[in-house]
C-alpha positions in Angstrom: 67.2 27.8 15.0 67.5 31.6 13.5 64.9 31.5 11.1 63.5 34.7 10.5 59.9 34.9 8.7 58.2 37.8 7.8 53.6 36.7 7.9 51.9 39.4 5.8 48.1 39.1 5.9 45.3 42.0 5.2 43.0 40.4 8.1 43.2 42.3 11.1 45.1 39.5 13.9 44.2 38.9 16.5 40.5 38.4 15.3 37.4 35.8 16.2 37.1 35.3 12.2 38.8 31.9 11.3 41.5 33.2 8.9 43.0 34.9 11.7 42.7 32.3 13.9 44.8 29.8 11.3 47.0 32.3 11.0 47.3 33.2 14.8 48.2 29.8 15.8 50.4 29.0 12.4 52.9 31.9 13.9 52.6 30.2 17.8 53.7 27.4 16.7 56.5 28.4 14.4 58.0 30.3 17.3 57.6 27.5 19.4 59.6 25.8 16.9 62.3 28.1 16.9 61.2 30.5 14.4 61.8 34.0 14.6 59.0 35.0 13.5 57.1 39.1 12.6 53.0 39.4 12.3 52.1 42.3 9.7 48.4 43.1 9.6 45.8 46.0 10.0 45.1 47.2 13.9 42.1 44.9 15.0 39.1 46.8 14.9 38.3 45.9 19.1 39.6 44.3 22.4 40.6 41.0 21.5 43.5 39.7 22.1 46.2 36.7 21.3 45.4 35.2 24.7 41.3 35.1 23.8 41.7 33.1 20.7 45.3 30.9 22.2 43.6 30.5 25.7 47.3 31.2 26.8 50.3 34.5 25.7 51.5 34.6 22.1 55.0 32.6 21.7 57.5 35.4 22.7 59.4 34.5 19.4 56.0 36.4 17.7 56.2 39.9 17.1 53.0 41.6 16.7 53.2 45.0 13.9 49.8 46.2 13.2 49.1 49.3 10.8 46.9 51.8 10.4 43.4 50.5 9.1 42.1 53.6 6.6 39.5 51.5 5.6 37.7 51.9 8.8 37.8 55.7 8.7 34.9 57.6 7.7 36.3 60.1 5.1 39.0 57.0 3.2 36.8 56.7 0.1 37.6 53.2 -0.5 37.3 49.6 1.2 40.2 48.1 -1.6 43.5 46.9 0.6 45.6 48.3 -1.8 47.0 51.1 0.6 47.9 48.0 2.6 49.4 45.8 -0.5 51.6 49.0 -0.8 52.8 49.6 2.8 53.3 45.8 2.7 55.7 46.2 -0.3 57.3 49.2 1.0 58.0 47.3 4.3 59.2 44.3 2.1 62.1 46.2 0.5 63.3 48.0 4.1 63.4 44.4 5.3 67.1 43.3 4.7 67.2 40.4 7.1 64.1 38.5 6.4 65.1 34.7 5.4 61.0 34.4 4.0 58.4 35.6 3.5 54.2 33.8 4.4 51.2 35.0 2.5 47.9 33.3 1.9 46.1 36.5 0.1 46.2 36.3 -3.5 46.4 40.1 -4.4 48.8 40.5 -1.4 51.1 37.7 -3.1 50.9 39.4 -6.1 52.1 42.9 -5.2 55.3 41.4 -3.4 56.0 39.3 -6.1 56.9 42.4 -8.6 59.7 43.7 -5.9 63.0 42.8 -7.0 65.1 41.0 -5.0 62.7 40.1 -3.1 63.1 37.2 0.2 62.2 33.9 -1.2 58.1 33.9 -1.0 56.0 31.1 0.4 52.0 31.0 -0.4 49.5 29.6 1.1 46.7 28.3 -0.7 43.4 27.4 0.6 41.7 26.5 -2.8 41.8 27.1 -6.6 39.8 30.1 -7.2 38.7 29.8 -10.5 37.2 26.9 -10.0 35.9 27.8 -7.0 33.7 30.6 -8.2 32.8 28.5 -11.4 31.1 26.3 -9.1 29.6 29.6 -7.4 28.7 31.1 -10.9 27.6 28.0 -13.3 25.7 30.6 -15.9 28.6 33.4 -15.4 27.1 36.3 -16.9 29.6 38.8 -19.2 30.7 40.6 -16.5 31.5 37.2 -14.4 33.3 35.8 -17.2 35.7 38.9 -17.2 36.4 38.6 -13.5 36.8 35.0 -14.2 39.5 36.0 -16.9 41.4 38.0 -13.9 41.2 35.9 -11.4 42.8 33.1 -13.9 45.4 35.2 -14.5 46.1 36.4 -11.1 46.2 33.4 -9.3 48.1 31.3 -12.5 51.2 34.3 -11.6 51.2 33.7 -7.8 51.2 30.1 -9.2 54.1 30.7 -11.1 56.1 33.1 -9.8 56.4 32.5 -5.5 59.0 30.2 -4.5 57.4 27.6 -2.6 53.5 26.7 -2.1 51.9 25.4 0.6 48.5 23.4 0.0 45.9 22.2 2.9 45.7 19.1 0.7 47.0 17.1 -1.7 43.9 16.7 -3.5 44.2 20.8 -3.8 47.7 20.3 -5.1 46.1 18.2 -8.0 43.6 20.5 -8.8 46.5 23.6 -9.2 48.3 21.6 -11.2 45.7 20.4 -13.5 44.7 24.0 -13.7 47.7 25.6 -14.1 50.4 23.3 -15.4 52.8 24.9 -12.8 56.1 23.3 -11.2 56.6 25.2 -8.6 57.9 23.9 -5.4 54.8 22.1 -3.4 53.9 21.0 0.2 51.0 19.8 2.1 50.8 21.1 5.2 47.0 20.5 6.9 45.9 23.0 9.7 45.8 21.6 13.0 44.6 21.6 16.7 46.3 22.8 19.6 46.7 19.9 21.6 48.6 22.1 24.7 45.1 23.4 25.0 43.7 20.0 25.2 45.7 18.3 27.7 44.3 21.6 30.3 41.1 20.5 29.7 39.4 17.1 32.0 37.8 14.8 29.7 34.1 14.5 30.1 33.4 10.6 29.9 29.9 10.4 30.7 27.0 11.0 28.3 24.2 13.0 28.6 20.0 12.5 28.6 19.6 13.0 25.9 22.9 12.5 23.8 24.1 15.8 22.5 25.1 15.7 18.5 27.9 19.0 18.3 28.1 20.8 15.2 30.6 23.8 15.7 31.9 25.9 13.0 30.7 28.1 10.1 27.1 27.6 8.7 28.2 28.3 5.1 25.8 26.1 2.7 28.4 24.2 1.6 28.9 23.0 5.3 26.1 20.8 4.9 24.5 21.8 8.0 20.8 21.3 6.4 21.2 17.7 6.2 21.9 17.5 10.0 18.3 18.8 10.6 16.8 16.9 7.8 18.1 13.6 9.2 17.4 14.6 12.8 13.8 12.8 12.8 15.2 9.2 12.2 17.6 9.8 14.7 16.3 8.2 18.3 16.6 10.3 21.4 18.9 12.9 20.7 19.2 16.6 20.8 21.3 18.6 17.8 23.8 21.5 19.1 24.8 23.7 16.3 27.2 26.3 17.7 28.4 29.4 15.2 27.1 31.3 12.4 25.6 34.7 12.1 21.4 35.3 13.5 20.1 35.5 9.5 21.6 32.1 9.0 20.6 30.7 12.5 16.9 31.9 11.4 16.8 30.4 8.5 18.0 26.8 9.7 15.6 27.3 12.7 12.7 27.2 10.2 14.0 24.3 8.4 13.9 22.3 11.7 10.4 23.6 12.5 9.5 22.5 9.1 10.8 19.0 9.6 8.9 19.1 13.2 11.9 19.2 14.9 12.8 22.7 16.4 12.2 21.3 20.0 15.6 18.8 19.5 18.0 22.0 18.0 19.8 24.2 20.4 21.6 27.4 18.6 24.3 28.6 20.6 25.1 31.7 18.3 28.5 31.8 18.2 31.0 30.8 20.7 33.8 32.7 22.0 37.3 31.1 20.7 38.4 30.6 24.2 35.3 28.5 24.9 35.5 26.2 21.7 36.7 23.0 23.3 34.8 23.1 26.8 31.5 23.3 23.7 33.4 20.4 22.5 33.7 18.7 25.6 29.8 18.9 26.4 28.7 17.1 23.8 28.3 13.1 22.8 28.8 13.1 19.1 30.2 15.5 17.0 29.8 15.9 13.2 30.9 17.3 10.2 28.4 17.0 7.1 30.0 18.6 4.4 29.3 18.7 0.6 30.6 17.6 -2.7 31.5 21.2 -3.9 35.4 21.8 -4.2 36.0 23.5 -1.3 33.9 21.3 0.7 35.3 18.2 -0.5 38.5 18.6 -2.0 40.0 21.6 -0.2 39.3 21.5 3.5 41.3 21.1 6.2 38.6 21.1 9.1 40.5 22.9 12.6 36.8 21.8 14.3 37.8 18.1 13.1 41.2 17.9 14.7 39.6 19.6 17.7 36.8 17.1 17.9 39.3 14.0 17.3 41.7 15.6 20.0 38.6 15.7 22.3 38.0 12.0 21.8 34.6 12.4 20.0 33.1 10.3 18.0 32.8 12.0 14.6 30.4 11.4 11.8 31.4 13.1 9.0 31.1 13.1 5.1 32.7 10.7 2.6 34.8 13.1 1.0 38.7 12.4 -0.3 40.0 15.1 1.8 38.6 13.6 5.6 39.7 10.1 3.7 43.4 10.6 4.5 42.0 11.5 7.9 39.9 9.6 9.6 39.8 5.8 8.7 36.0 4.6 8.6 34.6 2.5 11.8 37.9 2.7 13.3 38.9 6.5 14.3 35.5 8.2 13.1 32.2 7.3 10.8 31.9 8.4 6.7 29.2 8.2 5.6 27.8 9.5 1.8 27.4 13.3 0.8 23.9 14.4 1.0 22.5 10.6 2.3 20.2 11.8 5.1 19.2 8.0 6.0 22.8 6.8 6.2 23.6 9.9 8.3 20.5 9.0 10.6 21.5 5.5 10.3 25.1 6.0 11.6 24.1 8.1 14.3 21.8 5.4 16.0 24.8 2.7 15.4 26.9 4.8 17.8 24.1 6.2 19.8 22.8 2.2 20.8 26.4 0.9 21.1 28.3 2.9 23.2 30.8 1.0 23.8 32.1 1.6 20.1 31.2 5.1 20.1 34.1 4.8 22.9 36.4 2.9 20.9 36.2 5.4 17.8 36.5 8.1 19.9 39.6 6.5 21.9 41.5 5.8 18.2 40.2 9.6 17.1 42.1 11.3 19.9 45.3 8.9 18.8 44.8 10.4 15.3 44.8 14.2 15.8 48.1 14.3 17.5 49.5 13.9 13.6 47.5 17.3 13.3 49.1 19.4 15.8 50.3 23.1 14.9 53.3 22.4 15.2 53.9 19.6 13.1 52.1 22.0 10.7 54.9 24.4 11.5 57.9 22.0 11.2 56.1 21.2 7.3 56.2 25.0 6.5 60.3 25.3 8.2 60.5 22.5 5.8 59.2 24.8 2.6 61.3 27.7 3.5 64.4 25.8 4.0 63.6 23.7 0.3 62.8 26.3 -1.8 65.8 28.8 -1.7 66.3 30.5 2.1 70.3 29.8 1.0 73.2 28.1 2.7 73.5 30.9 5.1 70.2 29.6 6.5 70.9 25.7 6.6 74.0 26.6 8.8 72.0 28.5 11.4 69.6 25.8 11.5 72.1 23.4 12.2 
């Protein structure tokens, strides 16, 4: 394949942050897949590189082209991207042999979309906005509802007007099209787990005294982390790991567990190193993902510490929320159990903490799961996109 993609994206990449990590290994795998395939962000602000967050070199297919970040110098008067929208756009109409464009930032999506004659242009979408910070805003003061008003019309063009969009979920694709009435040109294309990484690692099979329960990701409230520590005192003989998150919010949860008298059973790791995730993965017993019944929480997330768990062979008990439902298939290749239900969550834990034998099982049938979740079957949906929504015969026949 000659597919030539042009990846615009305002976050500096490489970067620890987990936007650049989706997008990092989005672009490995679609030059693993044949894809030709040019990274535009700002210059990371530090040392890290491609092989700290891959565990291995970037896909030679991968072109890295990082600008100028004015933002971080002291005298540019401004933290907007918009000097970046407009190199972006400026880069866009020099670029006369791009078969697509990939964006997943809304304001970024709606510069390019005013240049004419433009490549076709896929985006991205991670949720619905408006509804997103209505949830975040219930009593939206005057100046909320205005920035409501522009976000709605923002995001309704990008709706509108790019070529092709690609959804986390299809439950994320209803809501946009409740919302916005648009036809435009849809996939689902969940993130995934690199399972090359995996297959380095050697599995731990033994448990440890006492069982380790993993959480490992962001501690944003609607994460659901709180109910972890608030079911932690039903749950026999077990420690809780929680690995991420920045020291304010570590403090914070820290004194909900010594309120709920158990601070001695939580470990904080802080955050973890990207390279590191799945040996923190490996340590541990049971993993979990709590979750809430917000949107985004719900409805719109495509958990990478999920597929990285279930690639692991953990035994995950997670929240009862449609979008892990077309994921993990209750009692058979994880545990759901209701939003928010601190005594079912305590109670599911001691079912797989006393039978371990099942924990096993679950955790055997997980691993069998996440290799639907791979990067690059995410890749091969968004080749799919491009190819659907316009690249033109001249593509097809180099594909073939």
């Amino acid at each position: 394949m000659n597919l030539r993609l042009l990846y615009i994206d305002p976050h500096p990449v490489p970067d620890i942050c987990p936007e650049s990590m989706q997008i990092l290994q989005t672009v490995d795998a679609l030059a693993a897949r044949g894809a030709e395939i040019t990274l535009v962000t700002p210059e990371p602000n530090g040392a890290c590189r491609p092989e700290d967050i891959l565990g291995r070199p970037l896909h030679p297919n991968v072109t890295l082209k990082q600008v100028d970040d004015w933002r971080r110098r002291w005298w540019y008067p401004s933290r907007s991207g918009r000097r970046f929208y407009r190199m972006a756009a400026d880069l866009v109409r020099r670029s006369t042999d791009i078969d697509a464009l990939l964006v997943r930032n809304l304001k970024l999506a709606e510069a390019l979309l005013r240049i004419h004659s433009r490549p076709p242009l896929v985006f991205e979408t991670h949720e619905v906005f408006v509804r997103t910070y209505a949830e975040d805003h219930p009593r939206p003061t005057r100046k909320e509802q205005t920035k409501m008003a522009t976000l709605r019309q923002r995001e309704g063009g990008v709706y509108r007007g790019a070529d092709g969009i690609a959804a986390l979920t299809e439950w994320l694709v209803d809501d946009l099209r409740d919302e916005y009435g648009v036809d435009t040109p849809v996939a689902v294309v969940p993130d995934g787990v690199d399972l090359k990484a995996v297959a380095d690692l050697a599995i731990k099979l033994t448990w440890n005294d006492p069982p380790d329960l993993l959480y490992l990701g962001s501690l944003h409230p609607w994460k659901g982390v709180e109910h972890l520590i608030k079911a932690l005192p039903k749950v026999q003989s077990a420690r809780l790991v929680v690995a991420g998150g920045p020291s304010s919010r570590v403090e914070e949860l820290r004194q909900l567990a010594g309120f709920h008298g158990v601070v001695e059973r939580v470990v904080f790791l802080g955050a973890v190193a990207p390279a590191e995730r799945f040996n923190t993965i490996n340590a541990a017993d049971l993993c979990l993902l709590p979750l809430s019944d917000t949107s985004i929480g719900s409805r719109y997330t495509s958990p990478l510490k999920l597929f990285e768990y279930m690639a692991l062979g953990k035994p995950v008990v997670a929240a009862d929320v449609p979008a892990l439902r077309s994921i993990i298939t209750s009692h058979e290749n994880g545990v759901l159990v209701p939003v928010n239900d601190v005594e079912q969550l305590a109670e599911a834990l001691n079912v797989l903490l006393a039978d371990r034998s099942a924990a096993q099982r679950i955790g055997d049938a997980a691993r069998l799961r996440a290799q639907d979740f791979s990067w690059e079957s995410r890749a091969d949906k968004l080749i799919e996109l491009v190819l659907r929504v316009g690249a033109g015969e001249c593509v097809e026949s180099r594909v073939r």
